[in-house]
LUMVO-124436 format. One record per residue: residue number from 1; x, y, z of N, C-alpha, C, O, CB in turn. Coordinates in Angstrom, 3 decimals, decimal comma, m for minus. Glycine has a CB too. Layout:
N
NUM;X;Y;Z;X;Y;Z;X;Y;Z;X;Y;Z;X;Y;Z
...
end
This chain:
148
1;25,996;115,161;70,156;26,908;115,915;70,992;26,773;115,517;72,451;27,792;115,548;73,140;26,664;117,401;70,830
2;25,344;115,056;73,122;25,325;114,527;74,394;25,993;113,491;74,853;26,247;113,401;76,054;24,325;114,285;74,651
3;26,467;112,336;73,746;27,104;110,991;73,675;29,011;111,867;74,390;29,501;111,540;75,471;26,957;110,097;71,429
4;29,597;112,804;73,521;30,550;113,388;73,643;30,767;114,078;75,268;31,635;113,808;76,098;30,470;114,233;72,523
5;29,430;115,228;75,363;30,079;115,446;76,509;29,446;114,959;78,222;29,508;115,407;79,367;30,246;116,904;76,338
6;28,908;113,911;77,585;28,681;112,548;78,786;30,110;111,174;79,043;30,343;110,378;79,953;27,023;111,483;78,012
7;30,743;111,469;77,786;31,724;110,930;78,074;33,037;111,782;78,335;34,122;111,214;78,459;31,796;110,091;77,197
8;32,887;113,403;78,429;34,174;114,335;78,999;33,712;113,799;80,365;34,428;113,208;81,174;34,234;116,332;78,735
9;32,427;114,089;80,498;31,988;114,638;82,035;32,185;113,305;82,901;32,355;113,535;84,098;30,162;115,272;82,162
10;32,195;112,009;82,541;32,738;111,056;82,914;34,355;110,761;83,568;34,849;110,375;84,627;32,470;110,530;81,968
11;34,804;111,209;82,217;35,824;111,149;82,462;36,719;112,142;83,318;37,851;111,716;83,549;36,093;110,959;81,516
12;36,530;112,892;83,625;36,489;114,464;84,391;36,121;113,841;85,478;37,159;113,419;85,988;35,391;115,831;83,887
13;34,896;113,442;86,346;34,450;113,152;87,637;35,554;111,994;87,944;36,227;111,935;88,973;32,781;112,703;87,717
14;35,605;111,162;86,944;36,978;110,147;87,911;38,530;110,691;87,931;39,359;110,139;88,654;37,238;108,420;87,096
15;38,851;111,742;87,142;40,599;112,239;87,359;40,227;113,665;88,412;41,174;114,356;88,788;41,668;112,871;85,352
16;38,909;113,996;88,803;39,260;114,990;89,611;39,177;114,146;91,438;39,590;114,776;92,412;38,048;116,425;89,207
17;38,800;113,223;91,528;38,866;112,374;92,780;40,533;111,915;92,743;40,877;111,445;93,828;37,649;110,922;92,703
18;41,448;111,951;91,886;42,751;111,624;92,412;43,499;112,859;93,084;44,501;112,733;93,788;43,594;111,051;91,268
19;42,805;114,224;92,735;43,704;115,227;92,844;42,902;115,667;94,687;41,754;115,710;95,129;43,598;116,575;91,210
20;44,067;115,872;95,167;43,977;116,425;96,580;42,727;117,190;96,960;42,304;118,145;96,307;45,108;117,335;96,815
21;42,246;116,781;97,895;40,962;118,257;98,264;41,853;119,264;99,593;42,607;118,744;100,416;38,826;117,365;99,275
22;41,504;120,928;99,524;41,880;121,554;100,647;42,112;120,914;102,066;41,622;119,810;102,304;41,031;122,414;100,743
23;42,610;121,366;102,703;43,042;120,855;104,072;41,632;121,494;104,879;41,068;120,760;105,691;44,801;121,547;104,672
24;41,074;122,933;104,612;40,413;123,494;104,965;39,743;124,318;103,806;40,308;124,643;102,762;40,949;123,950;105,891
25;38,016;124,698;104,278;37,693;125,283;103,030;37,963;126,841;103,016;37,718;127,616;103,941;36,235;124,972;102,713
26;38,424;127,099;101,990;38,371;128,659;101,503;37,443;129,628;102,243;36,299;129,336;102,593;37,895;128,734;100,012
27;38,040;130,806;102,450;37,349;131,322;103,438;38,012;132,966;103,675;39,204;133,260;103,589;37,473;130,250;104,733
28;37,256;133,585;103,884;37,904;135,448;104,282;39,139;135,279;105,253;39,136;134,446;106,159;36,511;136,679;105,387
29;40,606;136,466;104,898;41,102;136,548;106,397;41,072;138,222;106,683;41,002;139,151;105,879;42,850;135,799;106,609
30;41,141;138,218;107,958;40,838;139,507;108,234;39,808;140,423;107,438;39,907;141,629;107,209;41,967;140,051;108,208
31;38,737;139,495;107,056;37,607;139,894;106,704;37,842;140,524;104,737;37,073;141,192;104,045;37,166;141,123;108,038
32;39,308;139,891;104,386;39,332;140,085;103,081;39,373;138,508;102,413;39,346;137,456;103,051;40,596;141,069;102,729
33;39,440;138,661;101,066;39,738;137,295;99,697;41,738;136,985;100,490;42,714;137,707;100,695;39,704;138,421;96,952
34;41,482;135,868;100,628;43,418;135,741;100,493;44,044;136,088;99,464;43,798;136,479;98,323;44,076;134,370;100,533
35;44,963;135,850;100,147;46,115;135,976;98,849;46,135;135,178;97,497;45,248;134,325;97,524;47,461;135,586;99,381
36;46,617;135,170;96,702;46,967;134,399;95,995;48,302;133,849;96,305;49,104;134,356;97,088;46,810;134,871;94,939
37;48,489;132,644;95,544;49,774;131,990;95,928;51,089;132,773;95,314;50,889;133,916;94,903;49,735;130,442;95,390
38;51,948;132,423;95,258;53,028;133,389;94,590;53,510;132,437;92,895;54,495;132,415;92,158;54,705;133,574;95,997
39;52,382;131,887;92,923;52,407;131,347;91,397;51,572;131,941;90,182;50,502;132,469;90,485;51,962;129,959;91,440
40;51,945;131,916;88,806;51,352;132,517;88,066;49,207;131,429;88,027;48,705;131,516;86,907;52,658;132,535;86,541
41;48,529;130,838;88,816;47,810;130,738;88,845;46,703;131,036;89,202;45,824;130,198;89,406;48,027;130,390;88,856
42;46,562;132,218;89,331;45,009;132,744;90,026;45,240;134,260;89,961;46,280;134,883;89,748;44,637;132,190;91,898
43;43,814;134,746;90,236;43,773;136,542;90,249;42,730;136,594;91,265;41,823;135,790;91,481;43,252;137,519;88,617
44;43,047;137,771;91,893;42,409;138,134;93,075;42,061;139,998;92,945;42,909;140,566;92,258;43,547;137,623;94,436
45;41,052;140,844;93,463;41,093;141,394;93,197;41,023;142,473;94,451;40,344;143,500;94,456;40,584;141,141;92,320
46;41,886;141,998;95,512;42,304;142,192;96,309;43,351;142,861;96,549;43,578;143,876;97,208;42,259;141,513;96,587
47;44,557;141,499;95,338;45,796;141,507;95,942;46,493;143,002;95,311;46,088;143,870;94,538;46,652;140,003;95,549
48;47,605;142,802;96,001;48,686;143,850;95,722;49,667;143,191;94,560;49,963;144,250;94,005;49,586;144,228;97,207
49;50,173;142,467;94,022;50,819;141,664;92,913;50,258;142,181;91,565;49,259;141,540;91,238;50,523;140,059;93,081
50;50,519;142,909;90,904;50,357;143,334;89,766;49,674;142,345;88,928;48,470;142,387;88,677;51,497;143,735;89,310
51;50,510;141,435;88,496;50,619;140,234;87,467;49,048;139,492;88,343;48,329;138,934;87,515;52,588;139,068;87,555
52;48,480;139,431;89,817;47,651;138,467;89,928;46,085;139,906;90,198;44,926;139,511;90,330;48,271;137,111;91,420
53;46,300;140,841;90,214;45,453;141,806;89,969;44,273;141,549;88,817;44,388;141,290;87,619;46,295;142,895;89,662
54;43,328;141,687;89,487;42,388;141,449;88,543;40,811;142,645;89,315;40,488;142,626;90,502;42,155;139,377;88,463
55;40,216;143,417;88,358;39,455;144,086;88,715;38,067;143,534;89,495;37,806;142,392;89,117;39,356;144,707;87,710
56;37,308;143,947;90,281;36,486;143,984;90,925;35,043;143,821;89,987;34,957;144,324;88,867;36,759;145,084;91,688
57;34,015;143,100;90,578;32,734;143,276;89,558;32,061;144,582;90,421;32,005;144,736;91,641;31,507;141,626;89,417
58;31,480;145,622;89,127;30,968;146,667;90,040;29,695;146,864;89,811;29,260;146,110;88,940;31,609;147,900;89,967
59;29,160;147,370;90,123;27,400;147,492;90,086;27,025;148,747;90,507;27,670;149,382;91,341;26,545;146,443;91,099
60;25,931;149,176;89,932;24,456;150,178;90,865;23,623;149,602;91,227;23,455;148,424;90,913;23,545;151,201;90,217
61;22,799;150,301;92,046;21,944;150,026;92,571;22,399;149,192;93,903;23,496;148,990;94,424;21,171;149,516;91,660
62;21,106;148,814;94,207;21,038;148,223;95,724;22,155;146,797;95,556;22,291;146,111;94,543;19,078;147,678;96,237
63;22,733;146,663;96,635;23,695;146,185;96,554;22,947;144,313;96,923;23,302;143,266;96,381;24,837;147,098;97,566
64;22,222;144,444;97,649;21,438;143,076;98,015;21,280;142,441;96,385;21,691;141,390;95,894;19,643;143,420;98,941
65;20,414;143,698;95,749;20,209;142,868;94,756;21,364;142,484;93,647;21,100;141,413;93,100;19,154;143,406;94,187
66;22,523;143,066;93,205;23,492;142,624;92,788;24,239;141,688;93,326;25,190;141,207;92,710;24,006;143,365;92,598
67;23,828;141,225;94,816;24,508;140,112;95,462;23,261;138,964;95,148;23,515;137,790;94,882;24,933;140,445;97,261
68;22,386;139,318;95,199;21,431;138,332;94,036;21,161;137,755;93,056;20,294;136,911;92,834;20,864;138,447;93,738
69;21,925;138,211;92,423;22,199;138,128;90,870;23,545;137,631;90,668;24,020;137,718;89,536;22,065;139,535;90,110
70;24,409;136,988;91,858;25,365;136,351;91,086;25,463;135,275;91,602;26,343;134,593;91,076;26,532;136,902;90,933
71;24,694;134,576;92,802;25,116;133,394;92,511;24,192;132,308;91,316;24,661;131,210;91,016;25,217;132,859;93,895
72;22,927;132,782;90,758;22,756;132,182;88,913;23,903;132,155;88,319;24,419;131,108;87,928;21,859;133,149;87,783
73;24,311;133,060;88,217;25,479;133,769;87,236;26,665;132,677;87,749;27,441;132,289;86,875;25,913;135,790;87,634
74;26,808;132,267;88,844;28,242;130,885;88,994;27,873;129,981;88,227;28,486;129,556;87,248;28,560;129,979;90,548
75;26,252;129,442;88,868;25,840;128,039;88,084;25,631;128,371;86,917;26,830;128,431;86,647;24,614;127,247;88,519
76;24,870;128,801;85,433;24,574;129,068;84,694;25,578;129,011;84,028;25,299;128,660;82,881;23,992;129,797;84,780
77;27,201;129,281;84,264;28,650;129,210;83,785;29,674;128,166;84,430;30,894;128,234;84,277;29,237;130,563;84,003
78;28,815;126,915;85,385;29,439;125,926;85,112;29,900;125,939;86,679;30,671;125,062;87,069;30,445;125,999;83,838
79;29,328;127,135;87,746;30,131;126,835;88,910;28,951;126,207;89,469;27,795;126,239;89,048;30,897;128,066;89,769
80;29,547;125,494;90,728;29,092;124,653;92,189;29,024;125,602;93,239;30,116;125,957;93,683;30,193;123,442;92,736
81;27,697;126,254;93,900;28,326;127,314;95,122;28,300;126,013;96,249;27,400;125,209;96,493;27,076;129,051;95,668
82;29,528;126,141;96,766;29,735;125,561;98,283;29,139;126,217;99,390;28,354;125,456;99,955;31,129;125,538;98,669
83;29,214;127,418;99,956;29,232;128,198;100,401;28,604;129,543;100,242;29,298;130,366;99,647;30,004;128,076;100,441
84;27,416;129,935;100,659;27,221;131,324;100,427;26,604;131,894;102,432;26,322;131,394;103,521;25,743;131,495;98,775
85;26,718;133,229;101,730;26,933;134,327;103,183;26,181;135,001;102,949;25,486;134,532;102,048;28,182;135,193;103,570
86;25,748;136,277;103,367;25,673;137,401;103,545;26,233;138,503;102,763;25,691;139,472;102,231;25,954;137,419;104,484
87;28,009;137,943;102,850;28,957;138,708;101,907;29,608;137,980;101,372;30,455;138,435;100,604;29,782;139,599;102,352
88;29,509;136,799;101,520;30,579;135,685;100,863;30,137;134,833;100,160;28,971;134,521;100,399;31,297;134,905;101,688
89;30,726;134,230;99,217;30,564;133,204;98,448;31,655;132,300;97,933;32,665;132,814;97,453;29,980;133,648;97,553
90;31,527;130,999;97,996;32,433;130,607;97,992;32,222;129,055;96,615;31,707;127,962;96,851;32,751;130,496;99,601
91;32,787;129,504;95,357;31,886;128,125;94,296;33,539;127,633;93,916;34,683;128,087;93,905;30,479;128,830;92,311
92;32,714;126,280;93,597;34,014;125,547;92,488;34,009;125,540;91,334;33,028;126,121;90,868;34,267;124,256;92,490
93;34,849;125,031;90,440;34,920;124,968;88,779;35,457;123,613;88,880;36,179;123,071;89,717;35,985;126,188;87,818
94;34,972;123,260;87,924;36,062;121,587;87,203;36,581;122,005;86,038;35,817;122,393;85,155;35,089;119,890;86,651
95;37,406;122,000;85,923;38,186;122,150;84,555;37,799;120,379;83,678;37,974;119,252;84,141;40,327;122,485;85,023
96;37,481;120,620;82,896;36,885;119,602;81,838;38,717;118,532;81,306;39,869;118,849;81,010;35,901;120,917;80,067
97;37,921;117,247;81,471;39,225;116,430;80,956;39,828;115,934;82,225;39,545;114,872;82,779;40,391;117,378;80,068
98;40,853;116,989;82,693;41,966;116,862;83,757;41,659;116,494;85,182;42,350;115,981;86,062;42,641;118,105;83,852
99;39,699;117,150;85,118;39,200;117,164;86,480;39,876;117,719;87,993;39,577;117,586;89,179;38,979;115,895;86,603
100;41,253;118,601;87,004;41,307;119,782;87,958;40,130;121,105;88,825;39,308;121,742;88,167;42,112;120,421;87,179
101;40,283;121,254;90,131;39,208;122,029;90,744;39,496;123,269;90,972;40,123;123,481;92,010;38,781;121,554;91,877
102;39,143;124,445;90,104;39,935;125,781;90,949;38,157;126,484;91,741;36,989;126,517;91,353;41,075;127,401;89,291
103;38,963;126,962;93,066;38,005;127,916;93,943;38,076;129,302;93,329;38,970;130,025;92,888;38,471;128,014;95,587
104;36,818;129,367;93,477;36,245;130,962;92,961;35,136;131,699;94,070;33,913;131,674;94,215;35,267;130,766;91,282
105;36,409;132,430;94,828;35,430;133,393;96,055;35,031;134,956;95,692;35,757;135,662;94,991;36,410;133,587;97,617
106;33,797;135,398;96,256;33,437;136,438;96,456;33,028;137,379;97,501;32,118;137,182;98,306;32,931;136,349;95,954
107;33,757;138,397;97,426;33,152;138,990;99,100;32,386;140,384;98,372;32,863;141,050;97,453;34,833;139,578;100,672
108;31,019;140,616;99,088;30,369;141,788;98,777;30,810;142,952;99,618;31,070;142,820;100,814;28,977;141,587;98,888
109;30,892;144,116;98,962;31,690;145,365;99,806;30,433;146,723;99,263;30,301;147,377;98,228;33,887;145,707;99,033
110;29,929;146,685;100,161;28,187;147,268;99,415;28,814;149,317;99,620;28,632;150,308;98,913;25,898;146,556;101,173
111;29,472;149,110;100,800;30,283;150,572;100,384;31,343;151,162;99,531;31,833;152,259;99,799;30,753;150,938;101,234
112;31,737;150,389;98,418;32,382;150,427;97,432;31,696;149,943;96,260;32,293;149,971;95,184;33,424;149,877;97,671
113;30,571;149,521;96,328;29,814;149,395;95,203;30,318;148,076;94,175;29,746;147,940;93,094;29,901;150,821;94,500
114;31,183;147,326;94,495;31,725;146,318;94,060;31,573;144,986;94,941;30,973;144,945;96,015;32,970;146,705;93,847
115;32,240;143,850;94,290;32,107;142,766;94,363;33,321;141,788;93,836;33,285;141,142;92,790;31,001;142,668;93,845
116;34,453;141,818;94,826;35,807;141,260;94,807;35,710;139,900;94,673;34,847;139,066;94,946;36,599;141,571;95,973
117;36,680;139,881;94,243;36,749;138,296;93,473;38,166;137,832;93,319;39,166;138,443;92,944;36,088;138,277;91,829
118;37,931;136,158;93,843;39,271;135,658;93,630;38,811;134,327;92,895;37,754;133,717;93,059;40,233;135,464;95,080
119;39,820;134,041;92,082;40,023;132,450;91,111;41,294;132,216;91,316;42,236;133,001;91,215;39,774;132,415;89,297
120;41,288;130,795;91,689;42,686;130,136;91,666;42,866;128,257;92,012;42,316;127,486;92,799;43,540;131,062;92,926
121;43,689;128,147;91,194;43,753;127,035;91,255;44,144;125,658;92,147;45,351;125,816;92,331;44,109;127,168;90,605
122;43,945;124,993;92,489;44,556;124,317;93,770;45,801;123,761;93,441;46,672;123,738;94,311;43,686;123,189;94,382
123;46,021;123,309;92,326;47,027;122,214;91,950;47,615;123,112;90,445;46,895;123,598;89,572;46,122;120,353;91,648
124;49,751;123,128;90,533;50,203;123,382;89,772;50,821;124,685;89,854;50,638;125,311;90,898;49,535;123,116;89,043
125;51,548;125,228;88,902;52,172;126,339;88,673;51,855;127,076;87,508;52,635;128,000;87,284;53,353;126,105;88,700
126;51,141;126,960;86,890;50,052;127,844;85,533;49,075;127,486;85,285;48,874;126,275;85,194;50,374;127,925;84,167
127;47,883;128,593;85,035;46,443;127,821;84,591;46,593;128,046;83,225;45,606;127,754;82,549;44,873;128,447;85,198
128;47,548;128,479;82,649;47,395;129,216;80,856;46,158;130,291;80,584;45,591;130,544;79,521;46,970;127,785;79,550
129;45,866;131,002;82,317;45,217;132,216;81,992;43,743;131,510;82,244;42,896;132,399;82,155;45,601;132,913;80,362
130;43,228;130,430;82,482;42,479;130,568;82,928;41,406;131,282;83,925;40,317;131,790;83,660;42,739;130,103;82,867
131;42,021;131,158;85,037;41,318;131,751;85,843;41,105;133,354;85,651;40,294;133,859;86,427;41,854;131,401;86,989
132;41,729;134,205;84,718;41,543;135,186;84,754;40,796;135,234;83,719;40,358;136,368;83,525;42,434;135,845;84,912
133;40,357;134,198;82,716;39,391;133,869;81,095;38,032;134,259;82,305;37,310;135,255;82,276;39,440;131,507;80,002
134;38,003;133,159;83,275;36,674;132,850;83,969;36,293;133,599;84,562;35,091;133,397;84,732;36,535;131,964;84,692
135;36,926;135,230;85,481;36,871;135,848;86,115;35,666;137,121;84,829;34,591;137,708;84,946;38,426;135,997;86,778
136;36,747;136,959;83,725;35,677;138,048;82,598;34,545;137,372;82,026;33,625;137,941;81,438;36,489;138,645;81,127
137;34,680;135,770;82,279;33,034;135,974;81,039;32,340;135,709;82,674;31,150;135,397;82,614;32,473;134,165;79,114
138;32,726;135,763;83,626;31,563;135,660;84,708;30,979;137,111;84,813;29,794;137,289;85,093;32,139;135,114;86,285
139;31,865;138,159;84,574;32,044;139,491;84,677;30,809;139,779;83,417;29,715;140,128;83,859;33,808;140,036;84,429
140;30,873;139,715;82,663;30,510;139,577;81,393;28,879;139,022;81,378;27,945;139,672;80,909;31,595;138,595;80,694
141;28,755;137,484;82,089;27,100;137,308;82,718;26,544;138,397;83,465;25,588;139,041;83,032;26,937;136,102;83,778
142;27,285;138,720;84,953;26,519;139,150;85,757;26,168;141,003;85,321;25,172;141,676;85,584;27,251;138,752;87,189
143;27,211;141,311;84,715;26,583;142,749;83,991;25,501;142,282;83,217;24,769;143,272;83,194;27,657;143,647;82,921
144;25,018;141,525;82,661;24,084;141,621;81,898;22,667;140,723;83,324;21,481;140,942;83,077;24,641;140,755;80,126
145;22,784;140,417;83,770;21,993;139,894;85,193;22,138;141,117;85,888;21,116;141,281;86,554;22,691;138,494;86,146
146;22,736;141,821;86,004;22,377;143,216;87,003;21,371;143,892;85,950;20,215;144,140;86,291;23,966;144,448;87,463
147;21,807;144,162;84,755;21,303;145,151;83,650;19,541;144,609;83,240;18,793;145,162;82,434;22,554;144,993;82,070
148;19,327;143,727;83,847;17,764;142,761;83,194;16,820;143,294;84,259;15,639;142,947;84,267;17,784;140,595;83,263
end
């Protein structure tokens, strides 16, 4: 099976160098997750858009330590953190094959007891639900990394 996915992961690192990188990196505005685009590709759990709505990761306890416990929880499921903060986080995904890149940000909100989250894709007009697949089994790790 290593022969197999040494040759996805190959092939993946050379089709994601044709596809565009950001102009600028991902980043809070007015101290929130952006928007999402007005395409069916990404969920934010921010936005106001029904269809790109996606719930918040929530937690007890001390909030440091649930902001501790997730950036394992990116890598361990395949993300890259670029970027981490205080309250922010900012990782990539490769989508396998296509070597498409979608950004996956987090801002910690320790007075709401949650942990907002956006996925979305850079390139295209549908992920076929991806990003909102990746948003629950990350959801799905870090409850069980808060719960240990």
């Amino acid at each position: 099976m290593n022969i197999f996915s040494d040759a996805v992961g190959a092939i993946t690192s050379q089709l994601s160098g044709l596809w565009p990188q950001p102009t600028e990196n991902p980043q809070l505005v007015n101290g929130k997750l952006r928007p999402c685009a007005g395409t069916p590709n990404g969920v934010c759990s921010e936005s106001d858009n029904p269809t790109a709505r996606i719930d918040p990761f929530s937690f007890a306890g001390p909030a440091d330590q649930a902001w501790a416990a997730l950036q394992p929880v990116i890598v361990e499921n395949g993300g890259v953190v670029r970027k981490a903060e205080k309250e922010y986080l900012w990782a990539t995904f490769l989508i396998p094959v296509f070597g498409f890149v979608d950004d996956v940000e987090f801002r910690l909100s320790p007075q709401e007891g949650v942990i907002h989250v956006r996925s979305a894709s850079r390139l295209g007009f549908s992920d076929l639900g991806v990003n909102r697949g990746r948003v629950e089994q990350l959801r799905t790790a870090f409850r069980g990394a808060v719960k240990a």
